[in-house]
ZAZAKE-978829 format. One record per residue: residue in three letters; x, y, z of N, C-alpha, C in turn; residue number from 1. Coordinates in nm, 2 decimals. Example, Ala and Ser with C-alpha at 12.3 -4.5 7.8 and 13.67 -1.06 7.14 Angstrom:
% ZAZAKE-978829
  residu      nu      nv      nw     cau     cav     caw      cu      cv      cw  num
     ala    1.32   -0.57    0.78    1.23   -0.45    0.78    1.32   -0.33    0.78    1
     ser    1.28   -0.22    0.71    1.37   -0.11    0.71    1.29    0.00    0.79    2
END
This chain:
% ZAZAKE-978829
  residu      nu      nv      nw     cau     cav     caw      cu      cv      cw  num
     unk    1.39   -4.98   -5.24    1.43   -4.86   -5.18    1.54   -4.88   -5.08    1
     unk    1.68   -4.76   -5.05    1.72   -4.80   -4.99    1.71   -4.69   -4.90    2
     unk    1.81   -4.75   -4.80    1.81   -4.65   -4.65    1.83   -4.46   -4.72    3
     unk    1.92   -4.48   -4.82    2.00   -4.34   -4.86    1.86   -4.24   -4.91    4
     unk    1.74   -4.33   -4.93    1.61   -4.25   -4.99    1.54   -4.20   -4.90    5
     unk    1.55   -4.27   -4.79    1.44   -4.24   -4.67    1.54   -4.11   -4.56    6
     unk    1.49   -3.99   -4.59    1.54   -3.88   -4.49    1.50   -3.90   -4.36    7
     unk    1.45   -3.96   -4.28    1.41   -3.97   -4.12    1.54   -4.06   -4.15    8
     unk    1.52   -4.15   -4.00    1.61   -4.21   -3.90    1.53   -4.36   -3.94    9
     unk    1.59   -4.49   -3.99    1.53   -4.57   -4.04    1.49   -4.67   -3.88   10
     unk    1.60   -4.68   -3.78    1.50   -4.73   -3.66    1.51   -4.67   -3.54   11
     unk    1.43   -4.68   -3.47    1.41   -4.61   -3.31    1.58   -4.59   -3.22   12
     unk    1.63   -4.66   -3.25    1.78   -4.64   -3.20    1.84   -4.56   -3.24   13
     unk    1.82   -4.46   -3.38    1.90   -4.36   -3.43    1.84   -4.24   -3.42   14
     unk    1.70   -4.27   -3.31    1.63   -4.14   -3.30    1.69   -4.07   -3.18   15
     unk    1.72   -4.14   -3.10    1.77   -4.08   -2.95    1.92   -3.94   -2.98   16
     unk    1.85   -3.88   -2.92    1.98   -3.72   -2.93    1.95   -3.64   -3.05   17
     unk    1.82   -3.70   -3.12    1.81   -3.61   -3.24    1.71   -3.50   -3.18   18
     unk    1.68   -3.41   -3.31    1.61   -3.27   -3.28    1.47   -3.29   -3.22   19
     unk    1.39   -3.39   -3.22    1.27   -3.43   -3.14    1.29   -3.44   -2.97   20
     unk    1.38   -3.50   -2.95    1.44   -3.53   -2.84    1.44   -3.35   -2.73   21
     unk    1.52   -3.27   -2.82    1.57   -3.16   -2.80    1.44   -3.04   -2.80   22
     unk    1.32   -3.05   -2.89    1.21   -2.98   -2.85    1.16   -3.01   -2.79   23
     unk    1.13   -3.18   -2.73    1.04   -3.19   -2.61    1.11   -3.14   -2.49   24
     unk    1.23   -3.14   -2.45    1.27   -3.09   -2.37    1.27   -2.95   -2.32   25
     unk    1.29   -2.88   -2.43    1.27   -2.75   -2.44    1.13   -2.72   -2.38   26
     unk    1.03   -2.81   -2.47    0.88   -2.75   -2.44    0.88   -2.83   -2.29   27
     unk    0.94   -2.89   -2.17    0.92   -2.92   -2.08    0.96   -2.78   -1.98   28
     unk    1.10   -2.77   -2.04    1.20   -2.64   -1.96    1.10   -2.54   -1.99   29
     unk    1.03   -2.50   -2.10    0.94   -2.36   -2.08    0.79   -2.40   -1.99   30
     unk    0.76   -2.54   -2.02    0.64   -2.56   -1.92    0.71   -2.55   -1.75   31
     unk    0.82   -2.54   -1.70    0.87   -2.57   -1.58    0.87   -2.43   -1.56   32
     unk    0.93   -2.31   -1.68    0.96   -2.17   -1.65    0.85   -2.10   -1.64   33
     unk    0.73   -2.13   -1.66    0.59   -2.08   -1.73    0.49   -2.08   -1.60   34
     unk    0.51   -2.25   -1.48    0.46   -2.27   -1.38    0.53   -2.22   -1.28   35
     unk    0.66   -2.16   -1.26    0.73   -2.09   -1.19    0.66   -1.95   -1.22   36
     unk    0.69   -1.95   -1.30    0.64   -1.79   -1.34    0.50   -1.77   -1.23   37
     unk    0.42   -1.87   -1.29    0.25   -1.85   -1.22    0.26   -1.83   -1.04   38
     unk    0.36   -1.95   -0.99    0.35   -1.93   -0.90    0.42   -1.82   -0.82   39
     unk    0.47   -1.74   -0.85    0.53   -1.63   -0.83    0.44   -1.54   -0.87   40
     unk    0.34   -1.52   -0.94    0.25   -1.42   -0.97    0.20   -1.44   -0.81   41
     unk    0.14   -1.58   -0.85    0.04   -1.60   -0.70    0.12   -1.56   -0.58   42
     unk    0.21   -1.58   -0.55    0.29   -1.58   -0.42    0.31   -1.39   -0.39   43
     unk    0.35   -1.31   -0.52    0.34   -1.15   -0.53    0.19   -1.12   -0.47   44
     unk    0.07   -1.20   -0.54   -0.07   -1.14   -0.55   -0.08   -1.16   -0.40   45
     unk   -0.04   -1.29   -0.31   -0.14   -1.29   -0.20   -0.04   -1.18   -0.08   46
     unk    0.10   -1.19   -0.11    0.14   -1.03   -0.03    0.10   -0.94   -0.05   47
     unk    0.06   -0.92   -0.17    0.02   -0.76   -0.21   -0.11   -0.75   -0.13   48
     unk   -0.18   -0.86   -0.12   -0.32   -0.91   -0.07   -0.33   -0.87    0.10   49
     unk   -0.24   -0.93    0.15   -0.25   -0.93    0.32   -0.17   -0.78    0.30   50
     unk   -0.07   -0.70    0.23   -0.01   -0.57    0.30   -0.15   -0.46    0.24   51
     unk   -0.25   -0.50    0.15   -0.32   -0.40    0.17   -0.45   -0.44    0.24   52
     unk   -0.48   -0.53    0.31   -0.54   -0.57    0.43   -0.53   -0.51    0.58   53
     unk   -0.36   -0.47    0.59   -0.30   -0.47    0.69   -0.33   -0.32    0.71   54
     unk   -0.29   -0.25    0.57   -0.29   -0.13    0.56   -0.45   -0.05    0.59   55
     unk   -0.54   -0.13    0.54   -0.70   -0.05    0.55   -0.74   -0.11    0.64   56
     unk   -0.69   -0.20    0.77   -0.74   -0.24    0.89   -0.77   -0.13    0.97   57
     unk   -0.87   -0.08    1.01   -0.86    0.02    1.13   -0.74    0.01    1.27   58
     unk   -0.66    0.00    1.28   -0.59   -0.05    1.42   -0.65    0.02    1.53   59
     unk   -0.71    0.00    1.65   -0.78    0.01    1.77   -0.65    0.09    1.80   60
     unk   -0.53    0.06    1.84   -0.44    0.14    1.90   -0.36    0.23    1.84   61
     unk   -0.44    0.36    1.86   -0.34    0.46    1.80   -0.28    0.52    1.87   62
     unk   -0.14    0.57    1.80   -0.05    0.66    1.91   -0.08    0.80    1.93   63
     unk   -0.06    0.82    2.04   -0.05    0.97    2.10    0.07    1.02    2.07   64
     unk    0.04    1.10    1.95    0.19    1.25    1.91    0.15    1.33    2.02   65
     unk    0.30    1.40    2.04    0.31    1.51    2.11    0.25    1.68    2.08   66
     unk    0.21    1.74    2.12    0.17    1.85    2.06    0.25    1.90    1.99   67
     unk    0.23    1.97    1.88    0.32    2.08    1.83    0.25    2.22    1.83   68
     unk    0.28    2.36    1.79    0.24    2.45    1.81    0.19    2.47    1.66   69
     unk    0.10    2.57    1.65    0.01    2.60    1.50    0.10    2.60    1.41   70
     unk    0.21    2.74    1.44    0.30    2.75    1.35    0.39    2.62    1.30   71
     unk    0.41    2.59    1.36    0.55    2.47    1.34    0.43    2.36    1.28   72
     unk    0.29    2.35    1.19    0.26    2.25    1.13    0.28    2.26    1.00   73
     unk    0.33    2.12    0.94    0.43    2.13    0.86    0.28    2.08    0.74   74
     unk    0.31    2.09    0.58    0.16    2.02    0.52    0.19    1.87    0.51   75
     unk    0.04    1.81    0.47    0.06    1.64    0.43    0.18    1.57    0.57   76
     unk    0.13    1.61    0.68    0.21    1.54    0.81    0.08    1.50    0.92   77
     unk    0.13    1.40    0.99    0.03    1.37    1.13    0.10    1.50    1.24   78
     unk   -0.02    1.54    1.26    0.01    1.62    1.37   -0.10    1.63    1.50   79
     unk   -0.05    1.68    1.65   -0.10    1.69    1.74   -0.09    1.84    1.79   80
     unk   -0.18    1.92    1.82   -0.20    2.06    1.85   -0.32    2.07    2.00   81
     unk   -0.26    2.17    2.06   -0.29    2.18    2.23   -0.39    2.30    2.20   82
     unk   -0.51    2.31    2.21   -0.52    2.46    2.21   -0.68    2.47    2.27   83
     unk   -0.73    2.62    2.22   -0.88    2.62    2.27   -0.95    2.63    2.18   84
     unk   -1.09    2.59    2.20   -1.18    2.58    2.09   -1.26    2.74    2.07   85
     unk   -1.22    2.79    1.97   -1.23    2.94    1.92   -1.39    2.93    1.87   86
     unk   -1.41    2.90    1.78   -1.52    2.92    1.70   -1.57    2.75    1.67   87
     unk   -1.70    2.75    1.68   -1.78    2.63    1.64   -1.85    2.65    1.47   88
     unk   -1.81    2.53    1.39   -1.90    2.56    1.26   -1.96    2.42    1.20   89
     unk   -2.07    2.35    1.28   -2.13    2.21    1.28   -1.97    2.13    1.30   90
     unk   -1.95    2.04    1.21   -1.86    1.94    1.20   -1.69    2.03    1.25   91
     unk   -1.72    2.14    1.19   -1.57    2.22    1.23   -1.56    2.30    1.32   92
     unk   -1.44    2.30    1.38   -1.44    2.44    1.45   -1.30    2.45    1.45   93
     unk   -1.23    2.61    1.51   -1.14    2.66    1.51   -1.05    2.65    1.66   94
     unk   -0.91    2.59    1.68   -0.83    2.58    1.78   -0.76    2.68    1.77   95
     unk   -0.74    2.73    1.88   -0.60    2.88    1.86   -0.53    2.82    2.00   96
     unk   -0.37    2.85    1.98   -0.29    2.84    2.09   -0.25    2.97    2.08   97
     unk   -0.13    2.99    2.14   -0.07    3.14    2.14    0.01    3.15    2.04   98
     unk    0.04    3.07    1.90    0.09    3.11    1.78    0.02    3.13    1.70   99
     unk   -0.13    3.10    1.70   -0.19    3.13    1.60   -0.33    3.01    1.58  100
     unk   -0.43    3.02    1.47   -0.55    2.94    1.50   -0.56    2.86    1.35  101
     unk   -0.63    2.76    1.35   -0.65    2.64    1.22   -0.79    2.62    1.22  102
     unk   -0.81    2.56    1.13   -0.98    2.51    1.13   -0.94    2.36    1.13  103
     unk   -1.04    2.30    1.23   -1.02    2.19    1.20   -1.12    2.10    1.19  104
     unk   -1.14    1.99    1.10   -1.22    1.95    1.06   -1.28    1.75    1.09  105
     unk   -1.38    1.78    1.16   -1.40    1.61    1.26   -1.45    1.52    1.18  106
     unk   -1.47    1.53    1.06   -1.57    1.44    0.93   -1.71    1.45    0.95  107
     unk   -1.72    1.36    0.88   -1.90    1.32    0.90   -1.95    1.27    1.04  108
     unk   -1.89    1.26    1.10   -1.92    1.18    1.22   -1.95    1.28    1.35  109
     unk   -1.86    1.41    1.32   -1.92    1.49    1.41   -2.02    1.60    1.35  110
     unk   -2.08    1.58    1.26   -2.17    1.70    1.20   -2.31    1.67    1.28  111
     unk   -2.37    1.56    1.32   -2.47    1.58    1.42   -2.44    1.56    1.58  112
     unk   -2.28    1.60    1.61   -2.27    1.56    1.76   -2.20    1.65    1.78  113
     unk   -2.23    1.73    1.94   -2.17    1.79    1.95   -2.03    1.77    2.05  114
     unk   -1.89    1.74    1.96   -1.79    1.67    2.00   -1.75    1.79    2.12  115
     unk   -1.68    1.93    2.10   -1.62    2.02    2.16   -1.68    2.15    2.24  116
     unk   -1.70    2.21    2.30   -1.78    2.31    2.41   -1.70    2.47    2.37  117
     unk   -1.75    2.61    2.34   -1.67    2.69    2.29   -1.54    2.67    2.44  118
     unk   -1.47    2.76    2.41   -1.32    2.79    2.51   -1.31    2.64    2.62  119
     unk   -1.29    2.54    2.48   -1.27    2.44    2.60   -1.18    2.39    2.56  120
     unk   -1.08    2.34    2.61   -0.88    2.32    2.59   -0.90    2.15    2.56  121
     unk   -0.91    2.12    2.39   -0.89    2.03    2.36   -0.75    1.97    2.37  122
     unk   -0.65    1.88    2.27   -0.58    1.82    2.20   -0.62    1.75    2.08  123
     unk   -0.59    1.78    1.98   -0.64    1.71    1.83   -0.51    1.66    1.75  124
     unk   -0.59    1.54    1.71   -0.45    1.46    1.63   -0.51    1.44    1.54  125
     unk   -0.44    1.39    1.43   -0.49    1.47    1.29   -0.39    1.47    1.15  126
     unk   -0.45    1.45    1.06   -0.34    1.51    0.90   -0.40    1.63    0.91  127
     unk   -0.28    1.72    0.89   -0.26    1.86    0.85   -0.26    1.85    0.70  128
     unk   -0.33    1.93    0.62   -0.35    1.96    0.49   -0.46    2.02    0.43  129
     unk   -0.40    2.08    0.34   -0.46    2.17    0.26   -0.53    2.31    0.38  130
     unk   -0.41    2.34    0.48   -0.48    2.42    0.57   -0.57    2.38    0.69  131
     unk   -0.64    2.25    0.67   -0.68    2.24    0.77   -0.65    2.05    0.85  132
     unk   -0.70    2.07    0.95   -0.66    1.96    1.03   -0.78    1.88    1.00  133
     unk   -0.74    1.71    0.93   -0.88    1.65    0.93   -0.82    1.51    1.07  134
     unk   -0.93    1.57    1.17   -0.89    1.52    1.31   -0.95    1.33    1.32  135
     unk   -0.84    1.29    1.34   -0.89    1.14    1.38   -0.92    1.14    1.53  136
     unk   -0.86    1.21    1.63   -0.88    1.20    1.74   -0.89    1.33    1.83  137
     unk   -0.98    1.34    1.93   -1.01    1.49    2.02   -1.02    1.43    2.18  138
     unk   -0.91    1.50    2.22   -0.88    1.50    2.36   -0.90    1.60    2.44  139
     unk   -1.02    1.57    2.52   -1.06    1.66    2.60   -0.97    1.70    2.73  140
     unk   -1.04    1.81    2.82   -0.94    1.83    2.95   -0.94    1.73    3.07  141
     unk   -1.07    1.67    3.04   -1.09    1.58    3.12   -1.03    1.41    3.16  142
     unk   -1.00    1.46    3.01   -0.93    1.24    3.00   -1.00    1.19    2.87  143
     unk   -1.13    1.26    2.84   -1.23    1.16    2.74   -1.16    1.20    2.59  144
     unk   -1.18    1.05    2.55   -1.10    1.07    2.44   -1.24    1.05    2.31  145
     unk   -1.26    1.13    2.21   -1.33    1.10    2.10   -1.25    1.07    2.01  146
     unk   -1.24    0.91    1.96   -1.21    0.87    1.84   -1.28    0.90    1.69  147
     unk   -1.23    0.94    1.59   -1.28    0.97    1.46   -1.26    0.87    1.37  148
     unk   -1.28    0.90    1.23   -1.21    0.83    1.16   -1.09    0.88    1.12  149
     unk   -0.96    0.77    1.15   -0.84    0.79    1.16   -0.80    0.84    1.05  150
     unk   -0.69    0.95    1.02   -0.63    0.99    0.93   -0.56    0.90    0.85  151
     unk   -0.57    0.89    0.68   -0.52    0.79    0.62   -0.37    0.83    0.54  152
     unk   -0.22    0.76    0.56   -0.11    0.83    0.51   -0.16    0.87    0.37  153
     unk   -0.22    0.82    0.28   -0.27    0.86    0.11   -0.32    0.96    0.10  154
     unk   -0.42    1.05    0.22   -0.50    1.10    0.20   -0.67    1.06    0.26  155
     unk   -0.75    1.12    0.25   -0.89    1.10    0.24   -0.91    0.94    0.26  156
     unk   -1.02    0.87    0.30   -1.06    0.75    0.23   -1.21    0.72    0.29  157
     unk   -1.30    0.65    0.23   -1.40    0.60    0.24   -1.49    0.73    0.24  158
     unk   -1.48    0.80    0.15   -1.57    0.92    0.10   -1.55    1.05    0.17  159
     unk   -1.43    1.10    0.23   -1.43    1.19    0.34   -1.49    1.33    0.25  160
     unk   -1.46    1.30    0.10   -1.45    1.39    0.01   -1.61    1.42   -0.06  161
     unk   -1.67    1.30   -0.04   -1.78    1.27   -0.10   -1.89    1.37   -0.10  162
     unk   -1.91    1.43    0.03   -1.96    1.52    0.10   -2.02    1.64    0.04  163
     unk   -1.95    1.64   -0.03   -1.98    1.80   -0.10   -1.84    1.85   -0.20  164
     unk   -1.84    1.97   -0.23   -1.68    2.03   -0.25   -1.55    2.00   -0.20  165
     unk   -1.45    1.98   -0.27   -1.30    1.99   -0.19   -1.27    2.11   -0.18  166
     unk   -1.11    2.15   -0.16   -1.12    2.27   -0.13   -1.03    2.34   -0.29  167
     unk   -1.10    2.30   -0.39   -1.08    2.34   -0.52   -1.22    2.29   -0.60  168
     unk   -1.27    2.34   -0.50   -1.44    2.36   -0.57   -1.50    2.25   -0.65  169
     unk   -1.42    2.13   -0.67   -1.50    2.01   -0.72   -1.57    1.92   -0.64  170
     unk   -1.67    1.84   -0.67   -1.74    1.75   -0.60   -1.72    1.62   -0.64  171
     unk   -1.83    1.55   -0.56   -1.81    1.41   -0.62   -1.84    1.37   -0.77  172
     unk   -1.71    1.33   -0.87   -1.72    1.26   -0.95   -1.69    1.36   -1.09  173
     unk   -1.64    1.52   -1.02   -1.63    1.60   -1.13   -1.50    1.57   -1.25  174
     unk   -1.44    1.45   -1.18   -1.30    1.43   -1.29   -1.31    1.31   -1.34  175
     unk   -1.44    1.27   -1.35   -1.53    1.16   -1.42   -1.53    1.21   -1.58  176
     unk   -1.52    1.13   -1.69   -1.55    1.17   -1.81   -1.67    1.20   -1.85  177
     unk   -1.77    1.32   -1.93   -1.86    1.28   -1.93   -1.93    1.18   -2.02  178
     unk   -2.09    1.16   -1.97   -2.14    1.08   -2.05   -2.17    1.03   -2.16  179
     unk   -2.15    0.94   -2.28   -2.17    0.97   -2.41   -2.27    1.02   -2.46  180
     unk   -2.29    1.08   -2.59   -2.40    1.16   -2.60   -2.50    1.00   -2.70  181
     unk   -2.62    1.01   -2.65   -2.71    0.92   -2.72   -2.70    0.97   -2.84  182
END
């Protein structure tokens, strides 16, 4: 037999630079692109990790907004309103200043306490929406401050909603699929 029969490379010296050479390499460069890739997953996951840590931390220090007046509250905004306590309804009651009056709503936390006294000149801070104020904080005439649960930028959280009805008549879980039928 001669060399001209044998299609491979007849010794180890005529293998260097050929196409073996060239796939291991390749499958090195995609194992190098492949572990880059991973660690950049991980490196994304553990920020994404600590900014929503950061984000559902309760912060002990919240700021004091300035009052605004009924009218001038704008929807889906933090707002702070000066006024008197009009009407008591368990967990809610109603502030009126001289533009006009809101309901505003303390969560779960004030439905067995009684946070506010009728005609007594709070300060409430708070998301404005859907008409009413869901108050993180009530500031009495005196200095005493009742802390709530703080108003969250997304909306609601940790069941504010749970409770009963929103204010579109669904409860908990009505946009749930229903069950299969056995």
């Amino acid at each position: 037999m001669s060399n001209q029969d044998n299609i491979g490379p007849s010794s180890p010296a005529e293998t260097s630079g050929t196409a073996t050479d060239k796939s291991s390499k390749r499958r090195l460069g995609a194992k190098m692109v492949g572990g880059s890739a991973l660690v950049g997953m991980l490196l994304v996951g553990a920020v994404a990790g600590a900014v929503a840590m950061k984000v559902s931390r309760h912060d002990e220090r919240q700021a004091l907004l300035p009052p605004v007046t009924i009218n001038a509250m704008a929807d889906d905004s933090l707002v702070a309103v000066k006024g008197k306590v009009a009407e008591i309804f368990g967990n809610k009651f109603v502030i009126s200043d001289g533009t006009g009056r809101t309901l505003v709503d303390v969560g779960p936390e004030g439905s067995n306490a009684k946070l506010v006294a009728q005609d007594e000149e709070v300060t409430v801070q708070g998301r404005y929406d859907e008409g009413f104020i869901h108050a993180g904080m009530v500031i009495h005439g005196d200095g005493r401050v009742d802390e709530l649960r703080p108003p969250h930028p997304r909306g609601p959280r940790h069941g504010w909603r749970d409770f009963g009805p929103d204010a579109h008549g669904r409860g908990p879980g009505d946009d749930a699929p229903p069950p299969p039928k056995a």
